[in-house]
NURO-637711 format. One record per residue (C-alpha): residue in three letters; x, y, z. Coordinates in steps of 0.1 Angstrom, whole numbers, padded with zeros to 4 digits, always signed. Layout:
ALAXYZ/...
//
This chain:
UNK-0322-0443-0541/UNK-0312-0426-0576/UNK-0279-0412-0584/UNK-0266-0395-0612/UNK-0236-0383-0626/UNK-0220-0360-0650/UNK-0184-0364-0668/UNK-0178-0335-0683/UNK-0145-0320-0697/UNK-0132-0296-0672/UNK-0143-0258-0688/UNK-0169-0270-0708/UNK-0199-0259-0690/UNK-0207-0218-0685/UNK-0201-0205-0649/UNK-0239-0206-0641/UNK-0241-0242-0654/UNK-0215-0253-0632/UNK-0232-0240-0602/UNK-0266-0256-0606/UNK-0260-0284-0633/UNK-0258-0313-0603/UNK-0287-0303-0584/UNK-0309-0299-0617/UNK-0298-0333-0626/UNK-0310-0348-0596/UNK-0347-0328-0592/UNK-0349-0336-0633/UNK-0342-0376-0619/UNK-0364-0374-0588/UNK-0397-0358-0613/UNK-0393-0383-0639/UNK-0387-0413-0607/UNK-0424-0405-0596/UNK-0408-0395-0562/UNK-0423-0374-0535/UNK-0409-0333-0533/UNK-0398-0335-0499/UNK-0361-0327-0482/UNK-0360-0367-0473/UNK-0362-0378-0511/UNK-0343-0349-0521/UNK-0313-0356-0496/UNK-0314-0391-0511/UNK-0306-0381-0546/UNK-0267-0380-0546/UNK-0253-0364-0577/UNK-0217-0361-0586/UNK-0198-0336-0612/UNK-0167-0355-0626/UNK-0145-0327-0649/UNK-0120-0347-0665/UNK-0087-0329-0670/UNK-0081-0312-0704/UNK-0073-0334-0733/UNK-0089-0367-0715/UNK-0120-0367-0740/UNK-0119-0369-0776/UNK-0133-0388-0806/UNK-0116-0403-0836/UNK-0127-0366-0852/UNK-0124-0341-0830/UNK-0119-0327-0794/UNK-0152-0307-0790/UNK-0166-0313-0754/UNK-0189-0344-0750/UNK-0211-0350-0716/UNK-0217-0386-0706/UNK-0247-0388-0678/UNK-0250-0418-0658/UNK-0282-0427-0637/UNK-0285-0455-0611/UNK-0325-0460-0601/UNK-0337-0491-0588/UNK-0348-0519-0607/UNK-0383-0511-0618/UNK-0384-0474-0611/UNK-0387-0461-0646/UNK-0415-0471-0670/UNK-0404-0469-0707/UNK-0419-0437-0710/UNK-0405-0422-0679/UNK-0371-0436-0692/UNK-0377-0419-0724/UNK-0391-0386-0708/UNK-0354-0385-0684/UNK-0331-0387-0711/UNK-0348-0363-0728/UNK-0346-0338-0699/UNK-0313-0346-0687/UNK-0305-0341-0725/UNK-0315-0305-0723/UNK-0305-0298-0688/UNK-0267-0307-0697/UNK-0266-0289-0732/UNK-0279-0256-0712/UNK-0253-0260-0684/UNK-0225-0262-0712/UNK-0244-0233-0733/UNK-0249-0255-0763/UNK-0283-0256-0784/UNK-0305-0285-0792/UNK-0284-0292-0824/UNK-0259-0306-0801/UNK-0278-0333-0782/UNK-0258-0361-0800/UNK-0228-0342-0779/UNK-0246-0361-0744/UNK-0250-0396-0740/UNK-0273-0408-0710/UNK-0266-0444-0698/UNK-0297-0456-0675/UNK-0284-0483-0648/UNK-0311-0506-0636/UNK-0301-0517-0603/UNK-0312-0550-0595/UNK-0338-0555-0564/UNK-0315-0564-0531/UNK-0283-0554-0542/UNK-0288-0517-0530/UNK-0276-0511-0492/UNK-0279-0480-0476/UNK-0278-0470-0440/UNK-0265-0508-0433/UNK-0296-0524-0444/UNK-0305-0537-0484/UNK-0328-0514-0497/UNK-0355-0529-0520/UNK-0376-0509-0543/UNK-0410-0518-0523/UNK-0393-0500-0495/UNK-0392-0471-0517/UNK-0424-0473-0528/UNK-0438-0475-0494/UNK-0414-0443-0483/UNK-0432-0424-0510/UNK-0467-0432-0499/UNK-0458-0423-0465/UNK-0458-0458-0449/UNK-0432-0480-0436/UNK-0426-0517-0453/UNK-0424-0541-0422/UNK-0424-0568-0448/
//
């Protein structure tokens, strides 16, 4: 199942970003995933706020606030252009939580984990990605 998750410097998203940033992130991951709109896939798609104490970002220039967005899908879950089309997204989804414009996308970095077939678990059993698949078309994978 997909996961996501912000590192942020604590105070460097607006009040209202705050508040809805983690559950935009995950419906932004679930569209571009292909997955089904219902509370099942939705409950599935964990996503975490990390605020890292003041002064524990910086660059070799400056201190201004950078966002680093990780996303854990399942091996095979993410054509090139859906990879391309969720960075993008998550992109502007992050720069409106912190209040920045579009001229500060280089400010958010999004690192896309593959996780390799079988070495998901969930529940107690290894989740493959057919099992997904077969979630989302409504139909249980015996195989």
């Amino acid at each position: 199942m997909p996961m996501i998750r912000l590192t942020s410097p604590v105070g460097s998203l607006t009040e209202q970003g705050r508040r809805s940033v983690q559950r935009d992130l995950a419906a932004v991951l679930l569209r571009w995933e292909g997955a089904p709109d219902t509370a099942f896939f939705r409950s599935q798609a964990w996503s975490y706020l990390v605020e890292l104490p003041e002064g524990a970002q910086v660059t070799a220039e400056d201190d201004a606030p950078r966002f680093l967005v990780d996303v854990t899908v399942p091996e095979g879950a993410l054509s090139e252009r859906r990879r391309a089309g969720l960075v993008e997204e998550v992109t502007h989804t992050v720069l409106n939580a912190a209040g920045l414009g579009p001229d500060e996308a280089l400010r958010v970095w999004v690192l896309v984990h593959e996780q390799a077939d079988g070495t998901w678990g969930a529940g107690g059993s290894v989740i493959r990605h057919t099992d997904l698949v077969a979630l989302a078309k409504g139909r249980r994978n015996d195989a």
